[in-house]
C-alpha positions in Angstrom: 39.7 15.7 -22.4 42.1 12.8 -20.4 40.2 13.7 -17.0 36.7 13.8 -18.6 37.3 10.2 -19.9 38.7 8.9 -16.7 35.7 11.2 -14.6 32.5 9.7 -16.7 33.9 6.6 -15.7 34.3 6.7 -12.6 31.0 9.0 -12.0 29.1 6.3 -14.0 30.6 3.3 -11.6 29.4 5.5 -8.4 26.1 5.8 -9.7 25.9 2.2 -11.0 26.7 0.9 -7.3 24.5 3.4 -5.3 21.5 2.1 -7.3 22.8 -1.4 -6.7 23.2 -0.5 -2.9 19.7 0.7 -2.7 18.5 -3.0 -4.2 19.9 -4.3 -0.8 17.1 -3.9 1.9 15.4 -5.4 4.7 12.3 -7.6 4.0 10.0 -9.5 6.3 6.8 -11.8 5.7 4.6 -13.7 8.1 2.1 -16.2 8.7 -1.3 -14.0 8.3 -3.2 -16.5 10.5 -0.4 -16.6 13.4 -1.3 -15.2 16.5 1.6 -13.8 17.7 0.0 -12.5 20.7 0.4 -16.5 22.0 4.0 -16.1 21.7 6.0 -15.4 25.1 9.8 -17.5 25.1 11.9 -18.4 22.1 14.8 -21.0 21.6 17.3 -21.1 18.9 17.0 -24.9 16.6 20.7 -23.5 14.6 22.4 -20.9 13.0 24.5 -21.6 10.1 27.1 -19.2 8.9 30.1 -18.9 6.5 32.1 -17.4 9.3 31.8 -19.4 12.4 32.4 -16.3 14.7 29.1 -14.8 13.4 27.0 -17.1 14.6 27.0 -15.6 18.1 26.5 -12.1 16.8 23.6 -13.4 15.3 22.0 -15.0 18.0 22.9 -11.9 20.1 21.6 -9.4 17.7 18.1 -11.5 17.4 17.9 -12.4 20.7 18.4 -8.5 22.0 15.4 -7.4 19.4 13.1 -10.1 20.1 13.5 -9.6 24.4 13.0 -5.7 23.8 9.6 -7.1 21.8 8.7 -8.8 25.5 10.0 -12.0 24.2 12.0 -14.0 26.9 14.7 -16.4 25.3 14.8 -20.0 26.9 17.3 -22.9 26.2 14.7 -24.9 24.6 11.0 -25.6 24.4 10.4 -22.4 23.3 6.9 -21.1 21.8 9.0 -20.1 19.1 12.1 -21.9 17.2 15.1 -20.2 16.1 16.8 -20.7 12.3 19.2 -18.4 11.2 21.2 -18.7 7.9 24.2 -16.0 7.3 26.1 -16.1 3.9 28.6 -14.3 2.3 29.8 -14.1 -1.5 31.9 -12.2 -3.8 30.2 -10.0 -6.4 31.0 -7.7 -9.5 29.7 -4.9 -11.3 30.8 -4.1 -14.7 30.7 -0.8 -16.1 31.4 0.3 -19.5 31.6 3.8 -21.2 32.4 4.1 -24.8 34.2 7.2 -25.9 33.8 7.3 -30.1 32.5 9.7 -32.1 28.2 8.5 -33.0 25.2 7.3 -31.3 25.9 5.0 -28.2 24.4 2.2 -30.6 26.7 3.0 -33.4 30.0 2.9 -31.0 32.2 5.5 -33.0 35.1 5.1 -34.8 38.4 5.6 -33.4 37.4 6.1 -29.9 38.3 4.1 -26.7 35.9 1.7 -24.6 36.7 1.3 -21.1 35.2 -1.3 -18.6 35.6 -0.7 -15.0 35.4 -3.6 -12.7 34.4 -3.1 -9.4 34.4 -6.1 -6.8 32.2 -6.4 -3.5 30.9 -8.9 -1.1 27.5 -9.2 -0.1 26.4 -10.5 3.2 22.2 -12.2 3.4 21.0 -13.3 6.8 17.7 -15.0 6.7 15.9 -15.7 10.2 13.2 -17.8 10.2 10.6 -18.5 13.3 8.6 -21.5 13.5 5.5 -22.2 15.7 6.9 -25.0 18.1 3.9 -26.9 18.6 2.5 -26.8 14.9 6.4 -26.9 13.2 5.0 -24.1 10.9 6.8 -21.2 9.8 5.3 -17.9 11.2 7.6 -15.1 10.5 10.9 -14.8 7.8 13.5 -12.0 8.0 16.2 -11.4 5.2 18.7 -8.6 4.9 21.2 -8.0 2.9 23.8 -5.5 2.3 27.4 -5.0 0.5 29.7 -5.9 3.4 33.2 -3.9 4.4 36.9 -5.0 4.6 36.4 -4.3 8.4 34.6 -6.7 10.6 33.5 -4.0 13.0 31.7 -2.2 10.1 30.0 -5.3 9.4 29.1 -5.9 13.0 27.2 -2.8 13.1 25.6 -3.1 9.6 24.2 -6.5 11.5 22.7 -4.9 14.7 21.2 -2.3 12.1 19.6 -4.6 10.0 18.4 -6.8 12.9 16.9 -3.8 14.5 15.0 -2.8 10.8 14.2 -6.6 10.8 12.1 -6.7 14.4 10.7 -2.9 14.0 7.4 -3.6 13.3 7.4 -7.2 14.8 4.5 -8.3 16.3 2.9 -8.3 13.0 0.0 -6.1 14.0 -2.3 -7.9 11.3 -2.3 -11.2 13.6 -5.4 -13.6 13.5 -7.7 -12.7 10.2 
């Protein structure tokens, strides 16, 4: 009974978190009107990071996708301008699995309750590409994902998400 009470638990907290993980995901939106067929050199305007060593990464990550696309980055005056923003913060999930006698609702008598706390961090990039003649935004990329103890895990949870980021980029829905 002792390793049924500490296996629902623990079962229950796995479960709770690969759901949660799934929530994390890669989502892009764009400008239906854009032509993105105009669109030949890009130039960063900034990225912005928690961690100042990531901004780099970043701008090499987006900058391999977007030449591989046929885009060719320039120093400035791009057709398209640059804006990264990459955050991190600390997150929890609670878990709770009562062990009494009764309905869930009803909460036994005499049994045990015990809450699991499990702590994560969660990375979010957001890249954003403006038209740099009009100043409008054309295209937004955001990812984010539970992030690992070890930067080198993180590095290539990056060049992944990146790389689901530009897959389908061109839009091929351009100019309705």
């Amino acid at each position: 009974m002792k390793a049924f009470r500490r296996f629902v638990p623990a079962a229950l907290a796995v479960f709770v978190l690969s759901v949660f993980a799934l929530a994390f995901d890669v989502q892009t939106d764009y400008d239906k009107k854009a032509d993105f067929s105009q669109y030949k050199t890009f130039s960063w305007i900034k990225v912005k990071t928690t961690d100042p060593l990531w901004q780099d990464r970043i701008k090499e990550a987006v900058g391999r996708e977007l030449q591989a696309k046929g885009l060719q980055q320039v120093d400035s005056g791009g057709d398209v301008a640059l804006d990264a923003v990459g955050s991190a913060k600390d997150q929890q999930e609670y878990t709770t699995f009562y062990d009494g006698m009764g309905p869930w609702w009803w909460r036994g008598f005499g049994g045990e309750t015990t809450t699991t706390v499990t702590n994560y961090r969660v990375g979010t990039l957001v890249v954003d590409m403006y038209d740099a003649k009009t100043h409008r935004l054309i295209w937004r990329g955001t990812s984010s994902d539970t992030l690992s103890s070890k930067p080198s895990k993180n590095e290539k949870k990056l060049n992944k998400d990146v790389a689901r980021m530009f897959d389908k980029f061109p839009p091929k829905n351009t100019k309705e």
